[in-house]
C-alpha positions in Angstrom: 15.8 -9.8 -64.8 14.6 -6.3 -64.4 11.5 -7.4 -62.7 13.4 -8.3 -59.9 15.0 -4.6 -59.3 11.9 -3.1 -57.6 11.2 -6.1 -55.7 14.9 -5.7 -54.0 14.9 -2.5 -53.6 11.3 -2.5 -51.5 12.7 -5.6 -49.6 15.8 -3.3 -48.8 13.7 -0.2 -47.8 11.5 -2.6 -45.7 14.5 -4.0 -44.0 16.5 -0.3 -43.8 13.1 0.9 -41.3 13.0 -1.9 -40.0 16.1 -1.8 -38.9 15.6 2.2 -38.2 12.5 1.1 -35.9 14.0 -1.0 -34.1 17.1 1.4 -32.8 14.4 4.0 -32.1 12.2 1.7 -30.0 15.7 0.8 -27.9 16.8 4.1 -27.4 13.3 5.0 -25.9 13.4 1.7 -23.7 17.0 3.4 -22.8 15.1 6.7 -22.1 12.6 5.3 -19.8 14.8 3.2 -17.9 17.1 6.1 -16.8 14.0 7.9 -15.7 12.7 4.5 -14.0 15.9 4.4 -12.2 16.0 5.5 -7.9 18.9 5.1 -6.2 17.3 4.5 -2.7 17.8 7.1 -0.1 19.6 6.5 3.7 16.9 5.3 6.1 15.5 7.9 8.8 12.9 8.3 11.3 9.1 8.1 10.1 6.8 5.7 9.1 6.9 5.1 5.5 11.1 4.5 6.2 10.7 2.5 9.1 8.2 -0.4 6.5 11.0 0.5 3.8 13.4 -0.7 6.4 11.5 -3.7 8.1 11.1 -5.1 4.3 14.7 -4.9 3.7 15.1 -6.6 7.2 12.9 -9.2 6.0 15.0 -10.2 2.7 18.2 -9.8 4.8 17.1 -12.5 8.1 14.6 -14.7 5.7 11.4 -13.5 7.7 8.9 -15.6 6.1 5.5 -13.5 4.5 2.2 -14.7 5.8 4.3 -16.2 8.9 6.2 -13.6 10.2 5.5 -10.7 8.5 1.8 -9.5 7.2 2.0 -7.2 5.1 0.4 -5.4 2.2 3.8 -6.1 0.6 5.6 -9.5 -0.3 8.8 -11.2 -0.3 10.2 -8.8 -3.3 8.6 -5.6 -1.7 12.0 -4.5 -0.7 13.2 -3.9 -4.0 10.8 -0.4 -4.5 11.9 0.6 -0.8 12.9 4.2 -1.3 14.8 3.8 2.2 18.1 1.8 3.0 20.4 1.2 6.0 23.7 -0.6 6.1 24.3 0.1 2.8 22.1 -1.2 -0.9 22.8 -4.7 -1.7 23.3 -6.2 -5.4 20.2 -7.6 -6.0 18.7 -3.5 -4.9 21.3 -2.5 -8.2 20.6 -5.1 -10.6 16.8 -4.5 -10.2 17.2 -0.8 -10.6 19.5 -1.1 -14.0 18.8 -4.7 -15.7 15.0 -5.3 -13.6 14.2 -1.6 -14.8 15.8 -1.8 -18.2 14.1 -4.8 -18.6 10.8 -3.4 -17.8 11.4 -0.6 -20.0 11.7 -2.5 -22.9 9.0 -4.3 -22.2 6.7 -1.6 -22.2 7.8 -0.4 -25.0 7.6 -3.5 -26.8 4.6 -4.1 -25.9 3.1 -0.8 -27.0 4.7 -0.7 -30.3 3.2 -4.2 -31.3 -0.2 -3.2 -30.0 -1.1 0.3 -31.5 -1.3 1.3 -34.5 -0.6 4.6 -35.2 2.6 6.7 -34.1 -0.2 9.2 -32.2 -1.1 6.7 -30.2 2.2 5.3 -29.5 2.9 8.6 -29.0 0.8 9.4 -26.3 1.0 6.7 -24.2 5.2 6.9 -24.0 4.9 10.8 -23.2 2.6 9.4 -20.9 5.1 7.0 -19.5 7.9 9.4 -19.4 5.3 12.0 -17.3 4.7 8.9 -14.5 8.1 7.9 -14.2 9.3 11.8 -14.2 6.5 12.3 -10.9 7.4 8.5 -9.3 8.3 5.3 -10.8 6.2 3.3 -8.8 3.2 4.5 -11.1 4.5 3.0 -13.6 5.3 -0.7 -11.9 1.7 -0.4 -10.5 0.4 -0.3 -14.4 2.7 -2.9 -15.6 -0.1 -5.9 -15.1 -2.9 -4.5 -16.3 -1.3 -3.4 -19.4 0.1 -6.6 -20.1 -2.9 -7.9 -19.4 -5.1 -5.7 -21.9 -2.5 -5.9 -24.9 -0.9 -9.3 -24.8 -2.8 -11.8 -22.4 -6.3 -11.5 -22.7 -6.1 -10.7 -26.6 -6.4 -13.2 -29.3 -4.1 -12.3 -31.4 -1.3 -12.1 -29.0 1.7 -14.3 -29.8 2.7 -16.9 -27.4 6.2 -15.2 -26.5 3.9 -12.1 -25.8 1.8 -14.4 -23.6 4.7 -15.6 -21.8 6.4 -12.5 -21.1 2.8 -11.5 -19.8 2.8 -14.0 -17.3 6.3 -14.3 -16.2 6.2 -10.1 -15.3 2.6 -10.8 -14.1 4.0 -13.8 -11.5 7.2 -11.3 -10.4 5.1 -8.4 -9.8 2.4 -10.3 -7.7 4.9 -10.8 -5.3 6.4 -7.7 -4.9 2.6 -6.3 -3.8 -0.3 -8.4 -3.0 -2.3 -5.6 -5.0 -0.4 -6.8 -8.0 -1.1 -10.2 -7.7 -4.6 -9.2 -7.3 -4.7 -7.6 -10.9 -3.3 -10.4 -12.1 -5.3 -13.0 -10.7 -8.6 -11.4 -11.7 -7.1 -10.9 -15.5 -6.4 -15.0 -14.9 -9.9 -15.3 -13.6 -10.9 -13.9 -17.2 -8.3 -15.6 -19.0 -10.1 -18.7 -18.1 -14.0 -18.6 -19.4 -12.6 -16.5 -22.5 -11.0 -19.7 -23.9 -12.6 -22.1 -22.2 -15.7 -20.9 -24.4 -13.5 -20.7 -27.3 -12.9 -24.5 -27.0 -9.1 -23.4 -26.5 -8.8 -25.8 -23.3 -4.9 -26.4 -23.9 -3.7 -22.7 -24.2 -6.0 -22.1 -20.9 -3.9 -24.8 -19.2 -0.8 -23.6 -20.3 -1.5 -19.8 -19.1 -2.1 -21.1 -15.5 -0.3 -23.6 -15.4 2.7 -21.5 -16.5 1.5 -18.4 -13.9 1.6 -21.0 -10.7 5.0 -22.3 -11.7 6.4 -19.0 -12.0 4.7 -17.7 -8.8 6.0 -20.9 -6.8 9.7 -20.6 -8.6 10.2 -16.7 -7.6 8.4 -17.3 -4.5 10.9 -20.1 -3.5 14.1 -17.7 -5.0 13.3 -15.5 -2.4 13.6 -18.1 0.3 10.3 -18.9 0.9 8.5 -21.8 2.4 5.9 -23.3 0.5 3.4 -24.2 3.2 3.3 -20.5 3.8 1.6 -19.4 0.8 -2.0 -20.0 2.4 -0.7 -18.0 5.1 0.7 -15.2 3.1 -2.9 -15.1 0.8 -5.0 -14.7 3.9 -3.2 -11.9 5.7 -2.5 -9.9 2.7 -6.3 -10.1 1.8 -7.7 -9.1 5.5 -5.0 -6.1 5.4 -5.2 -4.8 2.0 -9.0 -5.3 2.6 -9.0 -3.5 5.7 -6.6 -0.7 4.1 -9.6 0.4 2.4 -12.0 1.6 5.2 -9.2 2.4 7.8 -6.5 4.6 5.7 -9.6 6.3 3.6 -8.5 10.1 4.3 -10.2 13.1 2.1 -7.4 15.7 2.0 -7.7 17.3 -1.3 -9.7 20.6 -2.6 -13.5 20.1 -4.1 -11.4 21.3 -7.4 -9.2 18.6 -7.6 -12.2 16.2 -6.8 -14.1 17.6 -9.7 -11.2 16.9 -12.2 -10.6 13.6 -10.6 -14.9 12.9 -11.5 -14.5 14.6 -14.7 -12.0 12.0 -15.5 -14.0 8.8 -14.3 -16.9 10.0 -15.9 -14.8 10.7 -19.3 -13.9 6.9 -19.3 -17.7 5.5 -18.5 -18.4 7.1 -21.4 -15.8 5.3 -23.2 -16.8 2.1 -22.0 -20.0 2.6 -22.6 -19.0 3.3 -26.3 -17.6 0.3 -26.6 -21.1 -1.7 -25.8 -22.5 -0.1 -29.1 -19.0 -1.3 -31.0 -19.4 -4.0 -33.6 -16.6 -5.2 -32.5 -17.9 -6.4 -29.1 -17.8 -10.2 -29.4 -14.6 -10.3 -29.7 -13.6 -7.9 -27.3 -15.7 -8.3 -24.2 -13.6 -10.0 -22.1 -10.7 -7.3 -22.9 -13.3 -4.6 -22.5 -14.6 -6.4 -18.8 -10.7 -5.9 -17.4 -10.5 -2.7 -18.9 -13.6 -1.8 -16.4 -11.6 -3.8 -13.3 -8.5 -2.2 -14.1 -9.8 1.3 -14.0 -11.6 0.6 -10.9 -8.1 -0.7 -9.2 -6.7 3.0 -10.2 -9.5 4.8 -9.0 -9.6 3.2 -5.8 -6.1 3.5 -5.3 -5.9 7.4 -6.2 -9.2 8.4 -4.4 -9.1 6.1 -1.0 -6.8 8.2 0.3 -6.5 10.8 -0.9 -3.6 12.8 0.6 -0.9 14.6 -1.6 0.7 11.4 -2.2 -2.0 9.3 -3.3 -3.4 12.6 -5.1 -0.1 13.5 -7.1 0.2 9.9 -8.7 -3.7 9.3 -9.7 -3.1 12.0 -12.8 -0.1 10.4 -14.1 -1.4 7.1 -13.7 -5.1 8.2 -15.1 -3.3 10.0 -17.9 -1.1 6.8 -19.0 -3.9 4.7 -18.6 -6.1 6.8 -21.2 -3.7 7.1 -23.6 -3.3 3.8 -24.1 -7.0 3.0 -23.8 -8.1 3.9 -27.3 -5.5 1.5 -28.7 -6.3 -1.4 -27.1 -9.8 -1.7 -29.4 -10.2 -1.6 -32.9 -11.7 1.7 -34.0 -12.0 4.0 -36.7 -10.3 6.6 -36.3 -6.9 7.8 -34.8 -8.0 10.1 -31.7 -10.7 9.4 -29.6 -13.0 12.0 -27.0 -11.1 9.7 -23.8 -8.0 12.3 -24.9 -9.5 14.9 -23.5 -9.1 13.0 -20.1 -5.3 13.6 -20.6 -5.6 17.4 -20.7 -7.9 17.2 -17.5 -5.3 14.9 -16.0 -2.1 18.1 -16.7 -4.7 20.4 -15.0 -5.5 18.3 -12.1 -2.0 18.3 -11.3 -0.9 21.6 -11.9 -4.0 22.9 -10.2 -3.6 21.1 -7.0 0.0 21.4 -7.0 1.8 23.4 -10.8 5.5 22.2 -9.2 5.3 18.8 -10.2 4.8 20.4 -13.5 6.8 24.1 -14.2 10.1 22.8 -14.2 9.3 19.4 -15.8 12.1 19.9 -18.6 14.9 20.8 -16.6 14.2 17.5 -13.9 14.0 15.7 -16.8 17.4 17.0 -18.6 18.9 16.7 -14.8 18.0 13.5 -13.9 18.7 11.8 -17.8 22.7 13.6 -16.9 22.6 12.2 -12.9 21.6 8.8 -13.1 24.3 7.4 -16.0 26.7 8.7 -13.2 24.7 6.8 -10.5 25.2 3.6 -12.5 28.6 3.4 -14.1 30.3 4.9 -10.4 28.8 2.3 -7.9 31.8 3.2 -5.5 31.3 6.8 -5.6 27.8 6.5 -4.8 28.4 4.2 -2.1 30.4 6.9 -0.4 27.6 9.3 -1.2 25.1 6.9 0.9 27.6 6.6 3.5 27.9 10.0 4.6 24.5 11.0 3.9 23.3 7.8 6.2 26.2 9.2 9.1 24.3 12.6 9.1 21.1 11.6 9.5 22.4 9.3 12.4 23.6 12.5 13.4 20.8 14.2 13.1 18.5 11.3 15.0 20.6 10.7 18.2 20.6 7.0 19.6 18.2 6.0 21.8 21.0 3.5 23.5 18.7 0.4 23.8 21.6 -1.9 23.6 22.7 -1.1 27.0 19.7 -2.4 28.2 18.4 -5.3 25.7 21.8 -6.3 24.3 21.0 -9.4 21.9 17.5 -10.1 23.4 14.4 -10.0 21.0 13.1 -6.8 20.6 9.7 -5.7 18.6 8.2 -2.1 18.3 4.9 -0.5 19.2 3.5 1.8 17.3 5.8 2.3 14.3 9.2 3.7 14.2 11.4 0.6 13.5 14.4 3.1 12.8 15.8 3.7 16.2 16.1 -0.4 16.6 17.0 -1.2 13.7 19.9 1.4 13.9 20.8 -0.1 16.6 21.1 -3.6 15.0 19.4 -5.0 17.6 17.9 -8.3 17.6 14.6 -7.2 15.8 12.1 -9.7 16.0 8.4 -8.0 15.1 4.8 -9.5 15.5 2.8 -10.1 12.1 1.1 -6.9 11.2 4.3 -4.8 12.4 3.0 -1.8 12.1 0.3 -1.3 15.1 -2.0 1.3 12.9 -1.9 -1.5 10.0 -3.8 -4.0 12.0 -7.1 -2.6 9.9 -9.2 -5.5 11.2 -10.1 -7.8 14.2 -8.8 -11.0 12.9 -5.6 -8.9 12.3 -5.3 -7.5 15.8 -6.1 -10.8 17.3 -3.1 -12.2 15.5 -0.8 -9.7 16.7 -1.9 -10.6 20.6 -1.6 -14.4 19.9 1.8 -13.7 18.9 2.4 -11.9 22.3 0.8 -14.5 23.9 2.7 -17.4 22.4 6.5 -18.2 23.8 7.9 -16.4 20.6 7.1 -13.1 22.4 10.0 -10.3 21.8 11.7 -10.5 25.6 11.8 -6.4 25.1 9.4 -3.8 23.1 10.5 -0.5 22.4 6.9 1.0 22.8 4.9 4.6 21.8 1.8 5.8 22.1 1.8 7.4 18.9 -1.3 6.9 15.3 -1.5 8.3 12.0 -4.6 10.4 10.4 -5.6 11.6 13.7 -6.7 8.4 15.5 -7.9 8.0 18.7 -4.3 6.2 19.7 -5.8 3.1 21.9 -6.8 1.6 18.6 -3.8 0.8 17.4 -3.5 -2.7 18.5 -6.3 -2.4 20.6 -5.9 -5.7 21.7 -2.1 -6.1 22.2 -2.2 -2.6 24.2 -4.7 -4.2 26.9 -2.6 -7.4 27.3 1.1 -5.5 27.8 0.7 -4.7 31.5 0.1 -8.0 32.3 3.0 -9.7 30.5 5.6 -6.5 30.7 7.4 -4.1 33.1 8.7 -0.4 32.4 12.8 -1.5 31.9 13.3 2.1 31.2 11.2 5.4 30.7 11.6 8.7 28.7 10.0 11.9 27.3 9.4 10.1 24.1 9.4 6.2 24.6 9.0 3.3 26.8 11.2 0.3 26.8 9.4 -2.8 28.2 10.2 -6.1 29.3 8.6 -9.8 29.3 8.2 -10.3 33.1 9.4 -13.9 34.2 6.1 -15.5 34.9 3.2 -14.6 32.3 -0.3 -15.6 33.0 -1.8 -18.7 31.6 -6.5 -17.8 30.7 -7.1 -14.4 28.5 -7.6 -11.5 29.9 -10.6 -11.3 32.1 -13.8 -9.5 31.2 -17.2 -8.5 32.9 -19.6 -7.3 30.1 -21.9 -4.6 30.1 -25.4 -5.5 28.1 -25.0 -4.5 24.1 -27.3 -1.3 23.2 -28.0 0.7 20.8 -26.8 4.6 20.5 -27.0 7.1 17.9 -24.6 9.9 16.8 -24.1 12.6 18.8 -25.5 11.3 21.9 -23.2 11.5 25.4 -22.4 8.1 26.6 -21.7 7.9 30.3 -19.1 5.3 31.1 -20.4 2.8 33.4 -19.4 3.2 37.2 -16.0 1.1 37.7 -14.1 0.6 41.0 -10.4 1.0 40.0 -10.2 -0.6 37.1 -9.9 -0.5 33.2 -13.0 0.0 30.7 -12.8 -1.2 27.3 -15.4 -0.1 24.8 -16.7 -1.9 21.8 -18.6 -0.2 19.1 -20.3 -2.1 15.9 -20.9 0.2 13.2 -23.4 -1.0 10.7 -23.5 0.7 7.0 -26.7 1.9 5.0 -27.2 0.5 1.5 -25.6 4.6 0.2 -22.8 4.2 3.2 -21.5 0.6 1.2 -22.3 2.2 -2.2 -20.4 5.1 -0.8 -17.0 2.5 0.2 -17.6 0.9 -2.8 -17.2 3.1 -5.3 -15.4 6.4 -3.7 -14.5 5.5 0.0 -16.4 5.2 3.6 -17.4 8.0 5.7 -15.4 8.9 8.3 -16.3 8.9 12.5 -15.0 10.7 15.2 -14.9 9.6 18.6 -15.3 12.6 21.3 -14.6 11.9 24.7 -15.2 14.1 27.8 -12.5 13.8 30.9 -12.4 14.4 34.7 -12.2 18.0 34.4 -14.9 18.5 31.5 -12.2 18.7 28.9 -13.1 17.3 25.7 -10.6 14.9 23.4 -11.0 14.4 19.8 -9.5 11.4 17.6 -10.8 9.9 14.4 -12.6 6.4 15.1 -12.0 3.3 12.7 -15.3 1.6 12.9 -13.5 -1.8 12.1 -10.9 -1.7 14.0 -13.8 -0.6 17.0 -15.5 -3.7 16.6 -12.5 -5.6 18.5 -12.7 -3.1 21.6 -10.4 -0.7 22.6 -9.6 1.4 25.9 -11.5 3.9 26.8 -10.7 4.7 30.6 -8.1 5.5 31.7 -7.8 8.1 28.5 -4.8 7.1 26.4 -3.9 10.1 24.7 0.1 10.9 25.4 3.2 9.0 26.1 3.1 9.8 29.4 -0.9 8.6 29.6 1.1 5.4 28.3 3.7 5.8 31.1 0.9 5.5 33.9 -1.2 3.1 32.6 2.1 0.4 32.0 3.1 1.5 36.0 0.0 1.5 37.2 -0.1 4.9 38.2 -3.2 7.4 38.4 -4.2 8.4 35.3 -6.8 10.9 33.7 -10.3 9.9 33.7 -13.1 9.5 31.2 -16.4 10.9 32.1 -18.6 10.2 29.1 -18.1 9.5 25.1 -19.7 10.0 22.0 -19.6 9.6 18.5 -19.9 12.3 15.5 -20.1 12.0 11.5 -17.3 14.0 9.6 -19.1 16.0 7.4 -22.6 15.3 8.1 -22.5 11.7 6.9 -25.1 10.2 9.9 -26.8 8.8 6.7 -23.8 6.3 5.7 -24.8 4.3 8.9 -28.0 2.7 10.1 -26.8 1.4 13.3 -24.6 1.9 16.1 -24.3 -0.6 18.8 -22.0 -0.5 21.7 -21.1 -2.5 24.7 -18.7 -1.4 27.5 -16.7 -4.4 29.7 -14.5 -4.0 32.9 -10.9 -5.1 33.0 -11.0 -5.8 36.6 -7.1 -7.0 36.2 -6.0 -3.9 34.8 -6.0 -1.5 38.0 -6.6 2.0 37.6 -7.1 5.1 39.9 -8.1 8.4 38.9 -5.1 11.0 39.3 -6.2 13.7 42.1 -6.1 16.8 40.0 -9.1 15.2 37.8 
């Protein structure tokens, strides 16, 4: 009989911490979920609130994704909208309290049954709290391939660890066609790892399981199942295109050195792991590793602006932590933590206030956001009156007096002042004229114009982002509006058009100049035109170091200098892609009012001669430029008498 007192009292201590364990690992899931919570903020003028607003359009009027809208979001996109109008539905508040909770615990479920020591654990949830403290979209963007790394791909993983995998996986693929492209690569693995293993049943049930899902929340969200092909092939060509056209370098050489320091700090780990004995077993974990850490590099250094800049350390930093943990090894720390001290210093460096008063954001937002939750009604009121003064503080541009319930789109971006309004919004695909990155993409915003599901009236703006050359933006569409739309009215800011009764029937007419070749820095003279339109259409052609260059940082960048009437010169940065469609180069499109003219057929300024110049002496990332100029014979134009 006494042999069985130490026996009870070890099962009693084992199931005392258990029990201990698992009321720690909730009240951290709790944790992270109140700092994962955003109440969404009233909608206003600018670009990043007018997509936030034209996604929560979409879920409100059933637009339908790859039909309607093209997007580098999908159908669930308008959940992380930071920007609201009309108030935040249920389905906004569920996601942010049960979607986040649930993502919480998920997380930290899944690290707690994938490392091994409380150091590592450690880490990575100090990590966690750090990315969701600076934005919580850090954290949503490394929910797949974490769940790919410690529960799908390895062998060990249990099946209820598999499923959750996939089920998150399929929900977040939808919410951003980037997801869905982590997780159909870490499928794409998935695949020849058991196939070779001879484990043909458990492959079939992982993808099998991932379409299903993917199909049933893409149907919840009122869907149509024939779009799918639709939705695949715009979301590639524009998050494809995002890469060369949005590629902006607005960060100090400092920050870049941290940034390198940091990539080079996890080769080096990688290629570690090639010497491990371990390797067999672990190369199809290590392989996504190397694809996941090339999606968060890409995504940090593409653009990188404050924004884009701010989130790569978190993210780096959380991704780091948890990297020693996902492999077997020897010992507890590992020389990839040193990456999470150069991540703190990248930050503070390029800006310290994202990290000196880190404690007291934390303490205030852990004692705001249980009040944000539990007092719906008050916070309803708060939006209210917070959405009334920036109404207030963005006067209406009364558009209803003119288009009443008539179809209305927008040109460039803005969507605010119509959807204020609560006009009849009814956008092209890529809604967003600087988002049409690529040809095909521009082309399907002018078949759209050209088809009888045209908008009757466009609230219209000659305006870019990143310093473009504005007559790119929907190069295309820009060249076909005076022929399908009249001025209805005209102010300092804005024009609002409307469809003209009878549209023409053939494309727009064009007399093509012979395609030659030109080099940087060389002045162009436009060919001699009587009264009419030029377009101008420029192929750029890479060098072997100007791909490597894309590839692995991001693509040089082009500026496009043209010279007027009066010898004035007119800078604007040049998307080589978006080039390679044509855009307008006489009469010079620089203003509203350049606009103004050219929609009323009034004289305009004048363009003498073009050329083209590297940014920062990078003629070597190209080893061709080609060009060809065409009339527009039906697009009138006469030089204004001061040029």
């Amino acid at each position: 009989m006494p042999r069985l007192v130490f026996p009870l009292a070890v099962t009693r201590s084992i199931s005392r911490i258990c029990r201990w364990r698992a009321l720690l690992l909730a009240a951290l899931a709790i944790l992270l979920a109140l700092l994962l919570f955003q109440f969404p903020s009233p909608a206003k003028a600018g670009l990043d609130p007018s997509w936030g607003m034209v996604l929560v359009y979409a879920h409100r009027h059933g637009l339908q994704f790859g039909h309607d809208v093209a997007f580098t979001y999908g159908p669930y996109g308008f959940l992380i909208s930071r920007f609201y109008y009309d108030g935040v539905p249920l389905v906004k508040i569920l996601w942010e309290s049960a979607g986040k909770f649930a993502l919480a615990a998920t997380l930290v479920a899944m690290a707690a049954s994938t490392f091994n020591s409380w150091f590592r654990f450690g880490l990575f949830y100090l990590g966690l709290i750090f990315a969701a403290k600076i934005s919580s979209d850090t954290v949503i963007f490394l929910c797949t391939p974490l769940l790919a790394l410690c529960w799908l791909l390895p062998q060990k993983s249990k099946s209820w660890q598999v499923a959750v995998a996939v089920t998150w996986m399929a929900f977040l693929s939808q919410v951003r066609f980037n997801y869905f492209m982590q997780a159909l690569v870490a499928i794409g693995l998935v695949i020849p790892s058991l196939l070779l293993e001879g484990k043909s049943k458990k492959l079939l049930v992982i993808v099998s399981s991932f379409t299903a899902a993917f199909v049933f929340f893409w149907l919840v969200a009122g869907q149509a199942i024939n779009n799918l092909p639709a939705y695949f092939r715009s979301s590639w060509e524009i998050s494809n295109g995002y890469l060369a056209a949005m590629a902006v370098n607005r960060v100090p050489i400092t920050t870049w050195c941290i940034a390198a320091g940091i990539c080079l700090l996890v080769v080096a780990f990688i290629l570690s792991l090639l010497h491990s004995q371990n390797l067999r077993a672990e190369k199809w974990i290590l392989l996504y590793f190397c694809c996941a850490w090339y999606f968060i590099w890409k995504y940090g250094v593409t653009r990188a602006d404050t924004g884009h800049i701010v989130l790569f350390f978190p993210t780096a930093f959380v991704f780091c932590a948890a990297a020693p943990g996902l492999f077997q090894r020897r010992h507890w720390w590992s020389f990839l933590d040193a990456s999470l001290v150069l991540s703190l210093a990248g930050l503070w460096l390029f800006n310290s206030g994202f990290l000196r008063h880190t404690s007291w954001e934390l303490a205030q937002r852990l004692h705001a956001v249980p009040g944000e939750l539990f007092r719906p009604k008050r916070q309803a009121q708060r939006f209210a009156a917070a959405e009334k003064a920036t109404e207030k503080a963005h006067p209406s541009k009364n558009l209803r007096a003119i288009a009443g319930a008539e179809t209305i789109d927008v040109i460039n971006f803005d969507q605010y002042f119509v959807l204020r309004e609560h006009l009849n919004y009814w956008p092209r695909p890529v809604f967003q004229s600087y988002s049409a990155f690529t040809p095909a993409l521009l082309k399907q915003n002018l078949r759209f114009y050209q088809s009888s599901s045209a908008p009757q009236f466009v609230f219209a703006r000659l305006q870019s982002v990143d310093w473009r050359f504005p007559a790119q933006d929907d190069s295309l569409l820009l060249e076909e509006l005076p022929r399908r739309y009249s001025i209805a009215k005209e102010a300092n800011d804005f024009l609002l058009l409307h469809r003209k009764p009878v549209q023409p029937t053939g494309e727009l007419l064009r007399e093509k100049f012979p395609m030659r070749h030109v080099s940087f820095g060389q002045e162009i003279q436009l060919p001699e035109t009587v009264n009419c339109a030029v377009e101008l259409r420029a192929i750029f052609k890479p060098s072997i170091y100007g791909a490597a260059r894309a590839f692995l940082v991001q693509p040089a960048e082009v500026s496009l200098v043209l010279t007027d009437g009066k010898h004035g010169q007119h800078t604007g940065r040049l998307i080589p892609e978006m080039a390679a469609a044509g855009f307008l180069v006489q009469p010079l499109l620089e203003s509203d009012k350049d606009f103004a003219d050219f929609m009323a057929t009034r004289p305009g300024r004048s363009v003498r001669s073009i050329r083209f110049v590297p940014v920062s002496a990078t003629e070597n990332c190209w080893s061709q430029i080609s060009i060809q100029f065409s009339k527009l014979p039906e697009l009138s134009f006469e030089t204004a008498t001061a040029d």
